[in-house]
C-alpha positions as CSV (number, residue, x, y, z in Angstrom):
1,X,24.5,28.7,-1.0
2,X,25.0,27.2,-4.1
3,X,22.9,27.5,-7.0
4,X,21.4,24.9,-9.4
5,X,21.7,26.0,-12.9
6,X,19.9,23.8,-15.6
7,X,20.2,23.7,-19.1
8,X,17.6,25.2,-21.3
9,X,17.5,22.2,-23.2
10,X,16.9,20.0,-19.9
11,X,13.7,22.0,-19.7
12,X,10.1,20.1,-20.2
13,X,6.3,21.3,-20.6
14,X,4.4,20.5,-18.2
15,X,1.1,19.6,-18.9
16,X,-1.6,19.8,-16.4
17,X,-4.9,17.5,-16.2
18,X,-7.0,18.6,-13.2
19,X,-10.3,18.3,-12.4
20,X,-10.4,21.3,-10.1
21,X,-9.6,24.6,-12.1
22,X,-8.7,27.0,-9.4
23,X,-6.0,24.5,-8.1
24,X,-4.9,23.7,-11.3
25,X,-4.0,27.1,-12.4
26,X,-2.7,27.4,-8.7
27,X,0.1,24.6,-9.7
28,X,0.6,26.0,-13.2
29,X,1.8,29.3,-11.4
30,X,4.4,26.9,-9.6
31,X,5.4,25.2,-13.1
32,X,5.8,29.0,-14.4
33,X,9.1,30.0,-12.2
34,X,10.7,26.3,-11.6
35,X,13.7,26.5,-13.5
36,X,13.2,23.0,-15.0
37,X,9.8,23.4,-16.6
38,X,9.4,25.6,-19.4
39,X,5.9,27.0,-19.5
40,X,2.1,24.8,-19.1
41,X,-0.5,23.4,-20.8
42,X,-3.9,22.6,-19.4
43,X,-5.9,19.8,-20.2
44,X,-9.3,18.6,-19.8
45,X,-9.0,15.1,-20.4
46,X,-6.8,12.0,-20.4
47,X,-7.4,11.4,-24.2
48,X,-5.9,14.8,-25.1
49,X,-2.9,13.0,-24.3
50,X,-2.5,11.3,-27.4
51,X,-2.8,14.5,-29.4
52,X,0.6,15.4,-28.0
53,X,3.5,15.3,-30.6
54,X,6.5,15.5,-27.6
55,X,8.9,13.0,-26.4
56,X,9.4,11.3,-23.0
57,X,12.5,13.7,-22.6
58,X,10.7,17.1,-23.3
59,X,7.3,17.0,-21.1
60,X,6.5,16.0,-17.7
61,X,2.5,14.9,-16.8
62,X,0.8,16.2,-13.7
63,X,-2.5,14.5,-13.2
64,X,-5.3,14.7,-10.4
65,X,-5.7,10.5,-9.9
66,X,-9.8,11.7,-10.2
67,X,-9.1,11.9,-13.8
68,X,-8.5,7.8,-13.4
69,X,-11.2,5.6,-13.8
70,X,-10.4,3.1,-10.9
71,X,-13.6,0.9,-11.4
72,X,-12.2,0.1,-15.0
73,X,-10.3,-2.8,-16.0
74,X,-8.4,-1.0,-18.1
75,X,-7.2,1.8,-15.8
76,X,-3.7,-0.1,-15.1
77,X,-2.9,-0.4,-18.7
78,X,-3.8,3.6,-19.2
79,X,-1.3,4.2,-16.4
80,X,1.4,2.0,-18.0
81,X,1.0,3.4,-21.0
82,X,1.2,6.9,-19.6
83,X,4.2,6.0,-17.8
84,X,5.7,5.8,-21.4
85,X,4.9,8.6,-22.5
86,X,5.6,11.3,-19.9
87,X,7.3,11.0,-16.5
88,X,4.2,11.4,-14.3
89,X,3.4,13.8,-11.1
90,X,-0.2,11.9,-9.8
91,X,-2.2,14.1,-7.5
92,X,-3.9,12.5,-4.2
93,X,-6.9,14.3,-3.1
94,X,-7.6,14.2,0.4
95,X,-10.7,11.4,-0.1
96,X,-8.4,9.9,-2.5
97,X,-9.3,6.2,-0.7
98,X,-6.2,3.7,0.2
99,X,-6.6,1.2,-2.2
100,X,-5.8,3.7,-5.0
101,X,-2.7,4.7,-3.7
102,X,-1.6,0.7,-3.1
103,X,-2.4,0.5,-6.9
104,X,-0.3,3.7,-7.8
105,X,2.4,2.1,-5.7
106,X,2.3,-1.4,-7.2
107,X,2.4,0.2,-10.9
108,X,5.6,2.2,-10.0
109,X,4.5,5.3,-10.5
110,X,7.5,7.5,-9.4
111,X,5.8,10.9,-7.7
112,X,3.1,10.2,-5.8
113,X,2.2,14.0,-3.9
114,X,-1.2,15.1,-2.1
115,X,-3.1,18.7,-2.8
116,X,-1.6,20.1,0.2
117,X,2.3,19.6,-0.4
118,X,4.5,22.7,0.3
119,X,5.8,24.5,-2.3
120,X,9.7,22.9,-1.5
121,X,7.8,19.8,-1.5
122,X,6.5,20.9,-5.2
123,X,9.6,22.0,-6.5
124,X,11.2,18.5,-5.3
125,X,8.4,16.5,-6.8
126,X,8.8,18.1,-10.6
127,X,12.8,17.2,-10.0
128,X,12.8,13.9,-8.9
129,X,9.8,13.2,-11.6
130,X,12.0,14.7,-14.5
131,X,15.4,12.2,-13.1
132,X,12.8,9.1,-13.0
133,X,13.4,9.0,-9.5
134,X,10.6,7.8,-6.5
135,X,9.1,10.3,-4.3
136,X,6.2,11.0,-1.9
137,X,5.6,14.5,-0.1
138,X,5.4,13.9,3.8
139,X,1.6,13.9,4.0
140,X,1.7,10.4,1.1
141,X,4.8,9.4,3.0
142,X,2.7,9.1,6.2
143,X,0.2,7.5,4.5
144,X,2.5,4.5,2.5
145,X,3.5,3.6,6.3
146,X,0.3,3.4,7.7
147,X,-0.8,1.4,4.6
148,X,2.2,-1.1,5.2
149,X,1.5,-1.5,8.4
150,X,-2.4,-2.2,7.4
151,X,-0.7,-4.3,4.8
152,X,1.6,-6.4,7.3
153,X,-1.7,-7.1,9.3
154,X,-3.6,-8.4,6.5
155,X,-1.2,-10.7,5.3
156,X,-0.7,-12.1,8.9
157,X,-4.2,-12.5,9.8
158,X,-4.7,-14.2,6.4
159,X,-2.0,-16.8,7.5
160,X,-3.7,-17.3,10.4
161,X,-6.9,-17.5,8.9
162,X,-5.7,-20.4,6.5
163,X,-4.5,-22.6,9.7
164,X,-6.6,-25.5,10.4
165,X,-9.2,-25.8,13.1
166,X,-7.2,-28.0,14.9
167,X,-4.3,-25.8,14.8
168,X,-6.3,-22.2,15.6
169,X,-7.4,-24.4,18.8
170,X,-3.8,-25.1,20.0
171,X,-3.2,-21.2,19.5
172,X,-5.9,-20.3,21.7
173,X,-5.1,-23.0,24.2
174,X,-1.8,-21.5,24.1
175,X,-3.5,-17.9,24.9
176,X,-5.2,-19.3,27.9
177,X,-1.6,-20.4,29.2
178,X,-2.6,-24.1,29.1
179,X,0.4,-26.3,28.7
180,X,1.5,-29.1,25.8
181,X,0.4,-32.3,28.4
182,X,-3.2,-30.5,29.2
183,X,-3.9,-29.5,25.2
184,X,-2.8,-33.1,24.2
185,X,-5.3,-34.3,27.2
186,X,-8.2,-32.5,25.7
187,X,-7.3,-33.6,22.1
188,X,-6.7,-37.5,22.3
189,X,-2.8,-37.4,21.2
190,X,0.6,-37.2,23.0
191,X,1.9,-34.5,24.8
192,X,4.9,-35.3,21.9
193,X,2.4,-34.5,18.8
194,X,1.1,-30.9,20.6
195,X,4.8,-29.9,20.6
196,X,4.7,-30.9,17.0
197,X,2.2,-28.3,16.3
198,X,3.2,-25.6,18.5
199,X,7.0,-25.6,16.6
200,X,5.1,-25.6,13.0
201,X,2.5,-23.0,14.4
202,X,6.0,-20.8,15.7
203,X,7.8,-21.5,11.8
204,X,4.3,-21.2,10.0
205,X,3.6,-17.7,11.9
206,X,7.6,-16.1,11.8
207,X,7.8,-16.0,16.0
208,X,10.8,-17.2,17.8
209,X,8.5,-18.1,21.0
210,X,5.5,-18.8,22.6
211,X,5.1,-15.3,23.8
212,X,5.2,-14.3,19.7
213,X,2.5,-16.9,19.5
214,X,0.3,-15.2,21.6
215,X,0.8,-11.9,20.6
216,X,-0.5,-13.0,17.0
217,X,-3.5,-14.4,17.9
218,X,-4.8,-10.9,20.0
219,X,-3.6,-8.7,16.9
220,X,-5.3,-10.8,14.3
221,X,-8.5,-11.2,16.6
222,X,-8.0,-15.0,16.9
223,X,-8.6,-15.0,20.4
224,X,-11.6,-12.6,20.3
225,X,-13.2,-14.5,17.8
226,X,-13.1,-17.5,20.2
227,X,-14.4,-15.6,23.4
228,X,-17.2,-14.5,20.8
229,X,-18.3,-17.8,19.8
230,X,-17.1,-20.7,21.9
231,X,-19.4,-23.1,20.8
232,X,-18.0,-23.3,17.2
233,X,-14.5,-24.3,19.0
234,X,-16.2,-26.5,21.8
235,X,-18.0,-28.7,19.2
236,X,-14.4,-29.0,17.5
237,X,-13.8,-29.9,20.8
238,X,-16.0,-33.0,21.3
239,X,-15.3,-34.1,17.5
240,X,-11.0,-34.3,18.3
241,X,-10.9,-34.1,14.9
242,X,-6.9,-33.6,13.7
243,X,-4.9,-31.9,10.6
244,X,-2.7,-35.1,10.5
């Protein structure tokens, strides 16, 4: 097999912040024998940054995101302004909650790698760091699905959530299998102004049929809400109140 050979001019210091010593002197071991890092420094804090008298092109930043004050305002700018700097290596911890890791994503931080990443996963991480490129060990790459698909859901039930009584009524209708000409019975309009709805509901929600229809309304709990607390709808109901 081939080898990679690098240019010890390529090489960067890597400079470690870490809350937890042992596993920070763990990772500086790593840093020690990859070819593209040449020797460590360990740091305490964020502000020892700004002591540092190196370019973006000579060191590379691996940081435990506990060192990040996420209740600050100011935390985004600190990460901007560390992206900069250094190219950055940020450290998930397993508690590390899902909101952090949608912020890390949505600054662009490049290398985004949990505490219990293999050693190939390591050695690909400090690479792809030092060539700017994006990468996630399998364990972050798990979680950036799941958190997608979280993300997908929230966006959808918040469409839903924005629809109008009226409409929300004609989606649940729609659940219970009841058709256009019974709906438009129980509402006081034509069978023609129901169809209206259903079509906007269909281009509103991004489904191709009724059967899409439907399957929104279980996942965003539409339908449960309504089995929970038929009076709200049924008072709707008697009031035929309409979005037109």
């Amino acid at each position: 097999m081939q080898k990679n050979y690098f240019n010890p001019q390529d090489q960067r210091q890597v400079f470690i912040c870490d809350q937890q010593a042992i596993y920070a002197m763990g990772c500086g071991q790593l840093v020690k024998v990859h070819p593209m890092c040449n020797g460590y420094r360990m740091l305490t804090s964020l502000d020892e940054i700004n002591n540092l008298k190196i370019g973006l092109s000579q060191g590379l930043l691996i940081i435990d995101c506990a060192m990040f004050d996420f209740d600050s305002s100011a935390v985004k700018n600190r990460i901007k302004t560390l992206k900069q700097i250094f190219p950055l290596i940020i450290l998930l911890n397993k508690d590390t909650p899902d909101y952090i890791l949608y912020l890390l994503i949505e600054l662009e931080v490049d290398v985004i790698v949990s505490r219990n990443m293999s050693s190939r996963e390591w050695n690909k991480a400090v690479e792809m760091a030092c060539q700017h490129k994006v990468y996630f060990c399998q364990d972050t790459a798990e979680r950036v699905l799941k958190l997608t698909q979280i993300m997908d859901k929230i966006n959808l039930i918040e469409r839903v959530n924005s629809l109008s009584l009226y409409d929300k009524y004609i989606l649940i209708r729609i659940c219970e299998e009841a058709s256009s000409k019974q709906i438009a019975a129980e509402l006081g309009h034509s069978k023609r102004t129901i169809e209206g709805h259903r079509t906007r509901l269909m281009q509103t929600l991004d489904v191709k049929n009724v059967a899409g229809l439907v399957k929104i309304a279980i996942i965003t709990q539409l339908y449960e809400h309504y089995l929970s607390n038929p009076g709200w709808y049924a008072s709707f109901l008697l009031a035929k109140t309409s979005s037109l």
